[in-house]
C-alpha positions in Angstrom: 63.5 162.2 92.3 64.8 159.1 93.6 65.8 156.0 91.2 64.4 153.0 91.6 67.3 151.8 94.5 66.6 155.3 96.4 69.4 157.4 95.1 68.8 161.3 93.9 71.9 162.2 92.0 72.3 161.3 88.3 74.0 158.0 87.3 76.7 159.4 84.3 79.8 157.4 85.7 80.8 154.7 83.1 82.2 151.4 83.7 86.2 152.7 82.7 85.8 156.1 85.2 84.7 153.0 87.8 87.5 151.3 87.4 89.4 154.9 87.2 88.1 155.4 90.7 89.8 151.9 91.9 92.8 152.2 90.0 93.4 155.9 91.4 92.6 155.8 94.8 94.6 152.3 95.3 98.5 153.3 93.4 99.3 156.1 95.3 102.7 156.4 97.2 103.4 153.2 98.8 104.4 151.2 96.1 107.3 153.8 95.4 107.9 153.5 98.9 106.4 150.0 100.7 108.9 147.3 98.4 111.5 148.8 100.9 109.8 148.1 104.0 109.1 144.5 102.5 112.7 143.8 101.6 113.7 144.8 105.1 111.1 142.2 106.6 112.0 139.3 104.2 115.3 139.8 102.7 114.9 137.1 99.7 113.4 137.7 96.3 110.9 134.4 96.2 109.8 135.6 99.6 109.4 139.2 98.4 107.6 138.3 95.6 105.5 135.8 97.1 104.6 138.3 99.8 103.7 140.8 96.6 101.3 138.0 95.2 99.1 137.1 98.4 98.4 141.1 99.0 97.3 140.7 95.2 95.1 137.2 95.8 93.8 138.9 99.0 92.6 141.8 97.0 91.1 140.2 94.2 89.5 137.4 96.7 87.9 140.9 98.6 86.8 142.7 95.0 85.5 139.3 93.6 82.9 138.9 96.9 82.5 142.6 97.6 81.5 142.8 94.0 78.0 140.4 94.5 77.0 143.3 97.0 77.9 145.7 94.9 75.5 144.8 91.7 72.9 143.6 94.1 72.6 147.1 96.1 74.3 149.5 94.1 73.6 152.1 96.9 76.0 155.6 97.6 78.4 154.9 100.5 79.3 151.5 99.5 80.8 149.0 102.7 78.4 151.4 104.3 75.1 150.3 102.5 76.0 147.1 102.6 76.6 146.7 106.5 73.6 148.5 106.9 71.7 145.9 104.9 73.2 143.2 106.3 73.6 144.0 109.9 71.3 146.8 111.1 72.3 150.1 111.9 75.3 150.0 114.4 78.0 148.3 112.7 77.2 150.5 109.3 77.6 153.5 112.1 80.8 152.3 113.2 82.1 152.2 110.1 81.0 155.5 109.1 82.2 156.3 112.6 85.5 155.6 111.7 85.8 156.9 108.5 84.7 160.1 109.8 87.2 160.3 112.6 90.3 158.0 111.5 90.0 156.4 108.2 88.8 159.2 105.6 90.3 162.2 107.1 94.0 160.8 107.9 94.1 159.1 104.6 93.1 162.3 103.2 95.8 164.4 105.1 98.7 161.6 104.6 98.4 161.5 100.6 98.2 165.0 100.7 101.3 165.6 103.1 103.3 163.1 100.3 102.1 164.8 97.0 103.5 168.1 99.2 107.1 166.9 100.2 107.6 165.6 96.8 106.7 169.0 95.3 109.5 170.1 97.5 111.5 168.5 95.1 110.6 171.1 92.1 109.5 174.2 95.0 111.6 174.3 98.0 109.2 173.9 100.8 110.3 174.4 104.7 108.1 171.9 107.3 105.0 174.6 107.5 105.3 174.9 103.8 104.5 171.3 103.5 101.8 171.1 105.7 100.0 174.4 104.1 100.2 172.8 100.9 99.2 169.8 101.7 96.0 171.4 103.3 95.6 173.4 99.5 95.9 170.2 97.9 92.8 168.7 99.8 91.0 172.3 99.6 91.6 172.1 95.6 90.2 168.3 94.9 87.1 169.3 97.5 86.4 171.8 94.9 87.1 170.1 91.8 84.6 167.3 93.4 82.3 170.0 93.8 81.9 171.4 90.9 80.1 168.0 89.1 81.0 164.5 89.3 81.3 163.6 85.4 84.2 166.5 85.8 85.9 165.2 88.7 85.9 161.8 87.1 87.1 162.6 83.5 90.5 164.2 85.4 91.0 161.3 87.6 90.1 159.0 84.5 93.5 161.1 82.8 95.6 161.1 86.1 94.9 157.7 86.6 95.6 156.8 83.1 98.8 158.2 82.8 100.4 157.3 86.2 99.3 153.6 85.8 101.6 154.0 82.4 104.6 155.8 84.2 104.4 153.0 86.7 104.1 150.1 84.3 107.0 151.7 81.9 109.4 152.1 85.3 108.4 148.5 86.0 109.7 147.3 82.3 112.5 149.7 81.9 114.0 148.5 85.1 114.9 145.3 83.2 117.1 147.4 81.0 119.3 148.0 84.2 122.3 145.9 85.1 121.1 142.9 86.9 122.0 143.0 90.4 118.7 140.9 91.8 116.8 138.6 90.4 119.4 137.8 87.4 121.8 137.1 89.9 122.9 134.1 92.1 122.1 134.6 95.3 123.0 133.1 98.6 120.4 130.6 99.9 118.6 131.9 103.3 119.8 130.3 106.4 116.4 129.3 107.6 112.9 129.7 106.6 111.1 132.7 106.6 108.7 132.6 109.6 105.1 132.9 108.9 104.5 135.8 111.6 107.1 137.6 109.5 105.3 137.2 105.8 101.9 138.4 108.3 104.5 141.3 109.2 105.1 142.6 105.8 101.7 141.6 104.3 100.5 144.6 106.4 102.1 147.7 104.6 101.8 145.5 101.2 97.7 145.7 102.0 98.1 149.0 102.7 99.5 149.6 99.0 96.5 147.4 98.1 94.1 149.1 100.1 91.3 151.4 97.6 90.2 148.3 96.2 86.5 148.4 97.1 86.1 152.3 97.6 84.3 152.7 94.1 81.2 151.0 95.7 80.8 154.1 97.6 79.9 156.1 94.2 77.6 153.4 93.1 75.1 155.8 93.5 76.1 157.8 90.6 77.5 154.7 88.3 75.3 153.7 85.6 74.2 150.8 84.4 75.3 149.6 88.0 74.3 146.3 88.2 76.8 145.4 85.4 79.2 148.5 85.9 80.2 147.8 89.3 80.9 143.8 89.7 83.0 144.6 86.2 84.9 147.8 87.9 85.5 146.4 90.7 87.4 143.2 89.5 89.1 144.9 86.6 90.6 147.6 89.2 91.6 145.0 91.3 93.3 142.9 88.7 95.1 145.7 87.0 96.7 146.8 90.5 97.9 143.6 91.1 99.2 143.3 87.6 101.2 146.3 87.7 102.7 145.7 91.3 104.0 142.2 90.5 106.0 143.9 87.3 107.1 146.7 89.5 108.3 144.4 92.2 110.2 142.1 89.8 111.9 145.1 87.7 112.8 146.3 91.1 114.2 142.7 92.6 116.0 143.0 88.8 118.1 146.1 89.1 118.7 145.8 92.7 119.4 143.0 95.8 117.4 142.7 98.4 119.7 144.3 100.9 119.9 147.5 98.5 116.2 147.9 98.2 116.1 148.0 102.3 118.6 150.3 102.7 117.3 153.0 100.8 113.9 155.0 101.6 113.4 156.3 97.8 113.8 152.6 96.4 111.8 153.7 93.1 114.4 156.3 92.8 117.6 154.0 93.2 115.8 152.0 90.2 115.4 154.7 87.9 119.4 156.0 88.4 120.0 152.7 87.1 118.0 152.7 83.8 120.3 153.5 81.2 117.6 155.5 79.5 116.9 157.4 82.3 120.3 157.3 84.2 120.7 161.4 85.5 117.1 162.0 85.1 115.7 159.4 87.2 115.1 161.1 90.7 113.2 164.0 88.8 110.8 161.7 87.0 109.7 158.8 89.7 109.6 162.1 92.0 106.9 163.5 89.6 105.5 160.4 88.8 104.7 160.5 92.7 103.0 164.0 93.0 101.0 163.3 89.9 100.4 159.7 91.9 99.5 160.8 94.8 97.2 163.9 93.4 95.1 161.4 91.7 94.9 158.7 94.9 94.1 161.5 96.8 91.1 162.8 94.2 90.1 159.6 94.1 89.9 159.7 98.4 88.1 162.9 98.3 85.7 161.5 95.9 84.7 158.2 97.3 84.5 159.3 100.9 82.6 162.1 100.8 80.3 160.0 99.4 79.8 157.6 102.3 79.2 161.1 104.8 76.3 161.7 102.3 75.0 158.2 102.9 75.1 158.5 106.4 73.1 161.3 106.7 70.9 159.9 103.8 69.9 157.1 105.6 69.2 158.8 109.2 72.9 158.1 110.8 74.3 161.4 110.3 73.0 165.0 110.5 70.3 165.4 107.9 71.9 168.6 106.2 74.7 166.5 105.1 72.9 164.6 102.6 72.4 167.8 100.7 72.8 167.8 96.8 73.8 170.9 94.9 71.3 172.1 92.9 73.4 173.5 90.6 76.3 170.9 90.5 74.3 167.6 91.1 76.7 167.1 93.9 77.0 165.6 97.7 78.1 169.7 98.6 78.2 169.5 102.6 79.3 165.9 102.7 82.6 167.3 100.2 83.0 170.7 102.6 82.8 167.8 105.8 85.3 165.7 104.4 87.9 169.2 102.8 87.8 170.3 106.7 88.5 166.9 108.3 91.1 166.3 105.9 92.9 170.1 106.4 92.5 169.3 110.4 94.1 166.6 110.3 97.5 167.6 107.6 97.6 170.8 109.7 97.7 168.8 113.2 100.2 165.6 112.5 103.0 164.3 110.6 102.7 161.7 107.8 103.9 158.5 110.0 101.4 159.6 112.6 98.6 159.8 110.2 99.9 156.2 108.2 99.4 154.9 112.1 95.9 155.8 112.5 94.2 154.5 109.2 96.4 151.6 107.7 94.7 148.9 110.0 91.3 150.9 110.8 89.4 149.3 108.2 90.0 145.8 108.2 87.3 144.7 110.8 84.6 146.5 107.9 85.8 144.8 104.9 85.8 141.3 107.2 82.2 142.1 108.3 81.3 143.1 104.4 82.8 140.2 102.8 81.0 137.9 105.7 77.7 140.1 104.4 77.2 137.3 101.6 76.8 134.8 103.3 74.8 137.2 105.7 72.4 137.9 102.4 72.1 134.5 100.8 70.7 133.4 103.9 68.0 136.6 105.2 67.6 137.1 101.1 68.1 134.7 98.9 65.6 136.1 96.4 67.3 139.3 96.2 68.4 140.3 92.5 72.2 139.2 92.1 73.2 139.9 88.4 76.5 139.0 89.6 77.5 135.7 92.4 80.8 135.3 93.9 83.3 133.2 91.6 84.6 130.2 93.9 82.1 130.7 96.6 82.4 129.9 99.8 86.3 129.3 99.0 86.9 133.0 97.6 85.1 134.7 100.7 86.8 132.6 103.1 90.4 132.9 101.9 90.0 136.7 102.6 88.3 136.4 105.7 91.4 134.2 106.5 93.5 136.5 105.8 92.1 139.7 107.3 91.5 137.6 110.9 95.3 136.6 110.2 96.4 140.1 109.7 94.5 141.7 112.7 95.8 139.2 115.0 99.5 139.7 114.3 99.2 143.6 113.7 97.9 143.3 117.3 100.6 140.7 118.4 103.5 143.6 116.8 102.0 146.9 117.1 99.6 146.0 120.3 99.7 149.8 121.1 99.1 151.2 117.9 96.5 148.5 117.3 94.5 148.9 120.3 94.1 152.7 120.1 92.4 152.3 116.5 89.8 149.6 117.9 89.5 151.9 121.1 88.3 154.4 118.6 86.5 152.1 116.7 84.5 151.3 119.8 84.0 154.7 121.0 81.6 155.2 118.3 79.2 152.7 120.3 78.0 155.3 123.1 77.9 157.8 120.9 75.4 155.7 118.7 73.1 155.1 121.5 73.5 159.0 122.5 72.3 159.6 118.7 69.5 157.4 118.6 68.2 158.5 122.2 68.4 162.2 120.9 66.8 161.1 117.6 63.8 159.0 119.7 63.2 162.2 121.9 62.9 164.8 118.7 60.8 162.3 117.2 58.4 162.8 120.6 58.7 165.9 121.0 
């Protein structure tokens, strides 16, 4: 039986396995391997930093407005429910669209194809015997999502746990080092950093961020939502960008700028210079990244499956995909949709080909979702908000700012890459129409 916001599966997910969910799915590999890419781009530590503390305001500005949707309709799917609400039925397709095709499913097979080539640290693995157990990987967390949700959250809830703790300690160990950064006099910078190149490395630093409002799409199954949620949300997003700015300035502490961007294991070079660590370094922030990326990508698994069983919950996707396990209390078809899109897609590219097609993808959404508030306080302003945006309009509009800012020069740089994720984007609109056409005629018939 439905609950009183239309949702059939039981609410047993507490406010800590919410924020569990937005912790996990956010810190997975990039921050072991982004501050490199950043240091590259920038090349000065106040710039670096500074870079590392916008992705942070951007993703608490997005968490403290996505979070007024979130108590208000605490519906399954998430960005989905909310564009739906807000918009009609096409732009909440599109989105689902493009999770289904791009977003979900390369995300899925890139976190798994890093948790597999840093295995190959411990096992050996040759090129296929990444990819196959990258494809395990997602075929094991479909079926621990399977099997009940209160299960699948109590071992992200210890995953996530531990590898925000491994993360935090590198962070605060790496002051022990010798100080090459930070504690250091450096040359001053010749000239100014362009704006257009902060933009530049603000993209792979919001891609670190990035998991920041995917616990909406359980709010179906979170109790005590209309508190739960708005809470979760925030709290993820303030303990990620707590961690990251420690990280970052442990890192700019035991090494320079120009040795952070020459190396691609950056974490790594860190821990061989923590004297507690010294030999032992490579083998720890190399499990600290398969036991990171195995949680981000539960976490994945369990969040987006989640928005397939919304689609076809609320008439935009096959009906049989909103099926609930009996037995488990689970979304089963929308997890086995999500397992096969995700092994497709490890088995058929490489990780830099799968980073291309997602890291960008979902930017237009969260815009449109954040824009949803002000959508709402106008078409409903009685609607039930236990929860209203801190610092509206201000908060809203800084991220909106900032996503428009991002879009515009990721399409400036990467014009290529770019334009083939709005293409697919876009492609989703004929198939819409093809969808509702069909839908009108069995409805006929």
């Amino acid at each position: 039986m439905a609950d009183p916001w239309g949702e059939r599966m039981p609410r047993s997910v507490s406010l800590l396995q919410t924020i569990a969910v937005s912790v996990g799915i956010t810190i997975g590999s990039g921050i072991f391997r982004v501050p490199a890419t950043v240091a590259a781009e920038l090349q000065t530590p106040g710039m670096m930093l500074a870079c590392w503390a916008l992705g942070g305001i951007v993703a608490l500005c997005g968490a403290l407005t996505i979070a007024e949707l979130a108590g208000a309709l605490p519906r399954s799917g998430g960005i989905f429910a909310y564009l739906l609400e807000s918009y009609g039925p096409l732009p909440a397709f599109l989105f689902g669209w493009t999770e289904l095709i791009v977003i979900r499913a390369a995300a899925l097979g890139a976190i798994a194809t890093i948790f597999a080539e840093y295995l190959g640290y411990f096992l050996p693995l040759t090129a296929a015997g990444v990819r196959d157990t990258a494809a395990l990987a997602i075929v094991l967390v479909g079926a621990i999502n399977y099997v009940g949700v209160q299960r699948a959250a109590k071992l992200l809830g210890a995953a996530t746990a531990l590898k925000y703790v491994v993360l935090l300690a590198l962070g605060l160990l790496a002051f022990t080092a010798a100080s090459a950064g930070i504690g250091r006099p450096t040359p001053a910078p010749t000239a100014p950093v362009p704006v257009s190149m902060l933009a530049t490395a603000l993209i792979p630093v919001m891609w670190t961020y990035d998991g920041w409002a995917d616990a909406t799409a359980v709010a179906g199954e979170i109790s005590n939502p209309q508190r739960n949620l708005p809470l979760g949300l925030i709290a993820g997003a303030a303990c990620i960008t707590l961690v990251y700015l420690i990280v970052n300035l442990g890192f700019l502490h035991a090494l320079t700028p120009a040795e952070m961007a020459g190396t691609k294991l950056v974490a790594a070079s860190v821990a061989a210079r923590i004297p507690l660590l010294h030999a032992g370094g490579v083998a720890l922030v190399t499990a600290a990244v398969v036991l990171s990326a195995f949680s981000s990508l539960h976490a994945s698994m369990l969040t987006g499956s989640r928005i397939f069983f919304a689609m076809g919950d609320r008439g935009l996707l096959f009906q049989f995909v909103a099926r609930v396990s009996p037995r488990f209390n689970t979304p089963s078809v929308a997890i086995l949709l999500a397992t096969v899109l995700g092994v497709t897609y490890v088995l058929q590219n490489d990780f830099a080909q799968l980073a291309d097609k997602f890291i960008l993808g979902i930017w237009p959404f969260y815009a449109l979702t954040v824009a949803a508030v002000f959508v709402l306080r106008r078409r409903r302003p009685t609607l039930p908000r236990p929860y209203r945006v801190w610092g509206y309009p201000w908060v809203p509009l800084v991220f909106l700012a900032a996503s428009a800012f991002m879009v515009l020069e990721a399409l400036r740089t990467q014009p290529y890459a770019t334009g083939v994720t709005f293409a697919i984007i876009l492609a989703g609109v004929p198939v819409f129409w093809l969808r509702a056409r069909h839908a009108a005629r069995t409805h006929r018939a």
